[in-house]
C-alpha positions in Angstrom: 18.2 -3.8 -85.0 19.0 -6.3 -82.6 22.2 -5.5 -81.5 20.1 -2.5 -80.7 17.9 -3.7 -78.6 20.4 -6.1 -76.7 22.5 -3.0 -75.9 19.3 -1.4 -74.5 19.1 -4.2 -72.4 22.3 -4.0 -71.3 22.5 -0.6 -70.2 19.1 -1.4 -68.4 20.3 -3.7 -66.4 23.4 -1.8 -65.7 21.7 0.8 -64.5 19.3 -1.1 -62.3 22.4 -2.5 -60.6 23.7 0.3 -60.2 20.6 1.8 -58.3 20.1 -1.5 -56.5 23.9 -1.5 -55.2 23.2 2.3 -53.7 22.1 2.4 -50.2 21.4 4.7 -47.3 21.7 4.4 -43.8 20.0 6.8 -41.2 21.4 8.5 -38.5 19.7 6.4 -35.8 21.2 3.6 -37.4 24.1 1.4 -38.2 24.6 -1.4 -41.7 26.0 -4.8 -41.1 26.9 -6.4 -44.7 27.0 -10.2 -45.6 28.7 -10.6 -48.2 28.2 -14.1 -49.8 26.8 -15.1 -45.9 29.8 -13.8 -44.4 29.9 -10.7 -42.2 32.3 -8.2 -43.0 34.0 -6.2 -40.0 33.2 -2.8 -40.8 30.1 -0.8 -39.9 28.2 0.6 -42.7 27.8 4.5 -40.9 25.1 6.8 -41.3 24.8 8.3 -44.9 25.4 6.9 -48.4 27.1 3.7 -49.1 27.3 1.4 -52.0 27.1 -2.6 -51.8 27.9 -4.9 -54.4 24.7 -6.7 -56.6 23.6 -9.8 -55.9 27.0 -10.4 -53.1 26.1 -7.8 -50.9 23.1 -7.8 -48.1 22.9 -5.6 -45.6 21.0 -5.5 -41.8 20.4 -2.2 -40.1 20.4 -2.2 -36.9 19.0 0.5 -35.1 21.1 2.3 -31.9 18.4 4.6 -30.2 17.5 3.6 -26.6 14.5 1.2 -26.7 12.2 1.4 -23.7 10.9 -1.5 -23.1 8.3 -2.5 -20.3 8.7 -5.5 -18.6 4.8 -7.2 -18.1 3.8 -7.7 -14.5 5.2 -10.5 -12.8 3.8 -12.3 -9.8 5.9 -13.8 -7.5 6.5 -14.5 -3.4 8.7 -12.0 -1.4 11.7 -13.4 1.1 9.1 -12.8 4.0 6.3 -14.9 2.3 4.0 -12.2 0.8 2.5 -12.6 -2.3 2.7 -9.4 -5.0 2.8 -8.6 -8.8 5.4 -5.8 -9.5 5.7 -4.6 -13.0 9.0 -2.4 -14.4 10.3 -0.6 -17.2 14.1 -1.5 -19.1 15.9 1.5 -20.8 18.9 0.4 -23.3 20.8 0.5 -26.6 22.5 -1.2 -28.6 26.3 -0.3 -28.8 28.1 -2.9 -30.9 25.4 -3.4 -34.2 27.8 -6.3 -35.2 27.1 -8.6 -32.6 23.7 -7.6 -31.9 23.4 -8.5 -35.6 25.0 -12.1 -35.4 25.5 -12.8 -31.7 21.4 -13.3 -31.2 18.8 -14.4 -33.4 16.3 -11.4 -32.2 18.0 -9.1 -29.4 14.6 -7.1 -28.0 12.5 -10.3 -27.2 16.0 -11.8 -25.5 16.1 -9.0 -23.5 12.4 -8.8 -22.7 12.9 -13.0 -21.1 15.6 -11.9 -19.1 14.6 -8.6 -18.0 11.0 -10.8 -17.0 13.4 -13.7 -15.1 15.7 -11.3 -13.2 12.4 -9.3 -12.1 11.1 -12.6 -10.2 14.4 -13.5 -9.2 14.2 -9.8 -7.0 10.9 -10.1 -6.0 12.1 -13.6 -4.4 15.2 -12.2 -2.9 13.6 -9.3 -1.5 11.1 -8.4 1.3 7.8 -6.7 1.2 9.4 -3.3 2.9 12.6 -3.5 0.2 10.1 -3.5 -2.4 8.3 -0.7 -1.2 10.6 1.6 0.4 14.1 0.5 -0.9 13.5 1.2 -4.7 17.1 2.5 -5.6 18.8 -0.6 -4.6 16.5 -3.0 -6.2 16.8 -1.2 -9.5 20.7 -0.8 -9.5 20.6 -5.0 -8.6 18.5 -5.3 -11.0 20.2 -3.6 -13.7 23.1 -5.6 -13.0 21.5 -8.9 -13.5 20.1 -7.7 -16.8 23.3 -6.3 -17.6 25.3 -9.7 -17.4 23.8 -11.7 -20.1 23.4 -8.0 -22.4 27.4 -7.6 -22.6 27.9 -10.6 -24.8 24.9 -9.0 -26.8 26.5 -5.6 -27.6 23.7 -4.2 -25.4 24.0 -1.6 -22.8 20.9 -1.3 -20.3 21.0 2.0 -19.4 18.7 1.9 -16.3 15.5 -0.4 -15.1 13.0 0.9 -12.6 10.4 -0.9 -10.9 6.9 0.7 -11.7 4.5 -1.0 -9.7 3.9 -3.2 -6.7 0.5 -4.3 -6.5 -0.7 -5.4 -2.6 -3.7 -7.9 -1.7 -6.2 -6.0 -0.3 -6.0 -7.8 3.5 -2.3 -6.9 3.3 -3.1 -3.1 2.2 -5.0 -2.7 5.2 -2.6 -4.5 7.6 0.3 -2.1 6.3 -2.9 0.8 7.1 -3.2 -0.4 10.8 0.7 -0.6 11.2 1.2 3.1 9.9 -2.1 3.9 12.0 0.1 2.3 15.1 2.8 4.0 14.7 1.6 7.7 14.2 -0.6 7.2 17.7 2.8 6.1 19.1 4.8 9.4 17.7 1.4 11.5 19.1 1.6 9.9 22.4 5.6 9.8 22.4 5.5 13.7 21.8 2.5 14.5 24.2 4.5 13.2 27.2 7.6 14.9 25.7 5.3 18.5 26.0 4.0 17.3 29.5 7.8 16.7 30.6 8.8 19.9 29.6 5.6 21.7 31.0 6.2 19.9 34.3 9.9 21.2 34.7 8.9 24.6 33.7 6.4 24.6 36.1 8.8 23.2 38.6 11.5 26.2 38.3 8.3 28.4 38.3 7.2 27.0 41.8 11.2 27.3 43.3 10.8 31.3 42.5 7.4 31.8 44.0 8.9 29.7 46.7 11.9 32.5 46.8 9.5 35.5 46.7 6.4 35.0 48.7 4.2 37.7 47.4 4.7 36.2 43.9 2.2 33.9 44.7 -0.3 36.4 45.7 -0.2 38.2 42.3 -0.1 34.7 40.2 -3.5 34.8 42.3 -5.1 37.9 41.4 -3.9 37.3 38.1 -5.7 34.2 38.3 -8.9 35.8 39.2 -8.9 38.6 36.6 -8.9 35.5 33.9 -12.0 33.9 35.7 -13.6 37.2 35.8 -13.4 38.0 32.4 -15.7 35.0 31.5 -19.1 37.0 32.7 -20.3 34.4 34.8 -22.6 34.8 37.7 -20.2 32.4 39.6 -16.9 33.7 40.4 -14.5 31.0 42.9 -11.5 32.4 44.2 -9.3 29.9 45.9 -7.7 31.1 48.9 -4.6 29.8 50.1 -4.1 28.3 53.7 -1.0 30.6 54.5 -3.6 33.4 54.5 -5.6 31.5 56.9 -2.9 31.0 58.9 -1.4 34.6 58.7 -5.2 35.4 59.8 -5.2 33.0 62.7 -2.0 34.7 63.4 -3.4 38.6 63.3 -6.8 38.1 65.6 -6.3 38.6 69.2 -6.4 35.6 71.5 -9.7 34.4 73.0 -10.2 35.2 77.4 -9.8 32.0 79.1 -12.6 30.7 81.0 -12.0 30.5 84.6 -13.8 27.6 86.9 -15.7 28.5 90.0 -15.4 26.0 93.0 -18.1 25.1 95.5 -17.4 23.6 98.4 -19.4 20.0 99.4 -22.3 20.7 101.3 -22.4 18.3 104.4 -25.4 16.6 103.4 -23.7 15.3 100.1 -21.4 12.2 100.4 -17.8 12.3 101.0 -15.6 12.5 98.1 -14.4 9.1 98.0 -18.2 7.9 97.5 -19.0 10.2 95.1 -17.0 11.8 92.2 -16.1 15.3 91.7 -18.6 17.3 90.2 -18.0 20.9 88.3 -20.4 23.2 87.9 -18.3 24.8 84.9 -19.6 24.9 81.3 -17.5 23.0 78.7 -15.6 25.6 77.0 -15.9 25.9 73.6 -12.8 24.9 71.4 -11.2 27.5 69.3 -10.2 26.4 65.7 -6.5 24.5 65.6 -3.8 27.1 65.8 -1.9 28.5 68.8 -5.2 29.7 70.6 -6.5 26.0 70.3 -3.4 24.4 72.6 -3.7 27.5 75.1 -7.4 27.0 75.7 -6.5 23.2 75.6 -4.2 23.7 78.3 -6.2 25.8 80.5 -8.9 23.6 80.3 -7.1 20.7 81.4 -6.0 23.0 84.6 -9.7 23.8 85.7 -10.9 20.4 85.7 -7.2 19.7 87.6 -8.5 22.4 90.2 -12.1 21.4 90.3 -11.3 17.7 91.2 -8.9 19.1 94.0 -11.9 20.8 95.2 
């Protein structure tokens, strides 16, 4: 009866050492086995595996990529700004063995140096790197979080900054600046338009210059626009060659002739008293070629008069 019961006990405890020794590892991870404290070299892969009772203890370790964010850090940029920039750390783990043994707890040694390389940026960088230069931060980044990871058996995938939070007087300085510079572009491409206008308009004004009457139908044209309005006020500006060809057309005024008396004897002599004509002041024609003519024969009447 008892040797009964002791081989009951025996096969119990066989089999419960044999289900405790049965293990199995997932896909999305990877066994490390101490054996007696020591680390043995191979990787326990995904699927069944057996360990020994009571020798054997085993670590998974698991190999997906781990995003991690990286908590806002606050810090001064190379031009003396002060921002908080938060960012985000993708990576893996490739070697499970010395991720297992080479650090005591891998994900919070990465999130301290992924939190210290982040200030070390911000205080390398400027504020316009940090805001327009994104790529090349991240890659620099990467790299610095990258150095320290190797001897990890970690592989950082990528790390991208999220966030760069502004002070509010700085917000609207960078407003005014971008304000600026669109009113420069605006008044940069305004005078462009005017230049270009102003040399159309020049080769425009050399052909009408070429062919005369050119100008006379830009003029009607001109007038055909105004009159399509429906005002009660229609100006039409005329040009002063058609004055001139005008001037030109009417027939020349009659010059006035002057009429001498002679002295009676009771006046004084003409060295006492000056010459006095009886003529009217002719009236003088507008400028133009009539104008010097009855200029000129004015000048010759009161010529003749004072001979008289």
């Amino acid at each position: 009866m008892i040797i009964n019961i002791v081989l009951g006990l025996i096969v119990i405890l066989a089999v419960w050492l044999a289900v405790s020794s049965i293990r199995i590892v997932n896909q999305i991870e990877r066994g490390v086995v101490f054996r007696l404290g020591k680390v043995q070299r191979e990787v326990r892969q995904p699927g069944f595996t057996l360990l020994i009772p009571v020798v054997d203890r085993m670590k998974k370790v698991n190999v997906q990529i781990v995003t991690m964010p990286v908590p806002t850090q606050e810090g001064i940029t190379r031009d003396n700004v002060s921002v908080q920039v938060d960012a985000v750390a993708y990576f893996r783990v490739e070697e499970p063995l010395r991720a297992a043994i080479a650090v005591q707890d891998y994900l919070f040694a990465i999130e301290q140096v992924a939190q210290t390389s982040l200030r070390s940026i911000i205080g390398k960088s400027d504020l316009d790197d940090l805001l327009s230069n994104r790529e090349e931060l991240n890659k620099g980044l990467a790299l610095m979080i990258d150095s320290p990871a190797l001897g990890w058996g970690i592989h950082i995938d990528r790390v991208e900054i999220k966030d760069v939070h502004l002070p509010e007087g700085m917000k609207r300085s960078i407003a005014r600046q971008a304000e600026a510079e669109r009113e420069r572009r605006a008044r940069v491409i305004t005078a462009d338009g005017e230049f270009q206008a102003s040399r159309k308009l020049a080769d425009a004004a050399a052909i009408m210059t070429e062919a005369p009457g050119a100008l006379q139908l830009r003029l009607l044209q001109t007038v055909v626009e105004v009159a399509a309005e429906k005002t009660s006020t229609l100006v039409m500006p005329l040009p002063v060659e058609l004055l001139r060809f005008f001037e030109r057309s009417a027939p020349s005024a009659p010059a006035v002739g002057a009429v001498g008396q002679p002295a009676p004897a009771s006046e004084p002599k003409a060295e006492e008293r000056p010459a006095v004509t009886n003529s009217a002041t002719p009236e003088l024609p507008p400028p133009g070629p009539s104008f010097e003519r009855a200029a000129a024969e004015s000048v010759a009447e009161n010529g003749a008069a004072r001979t008289a």
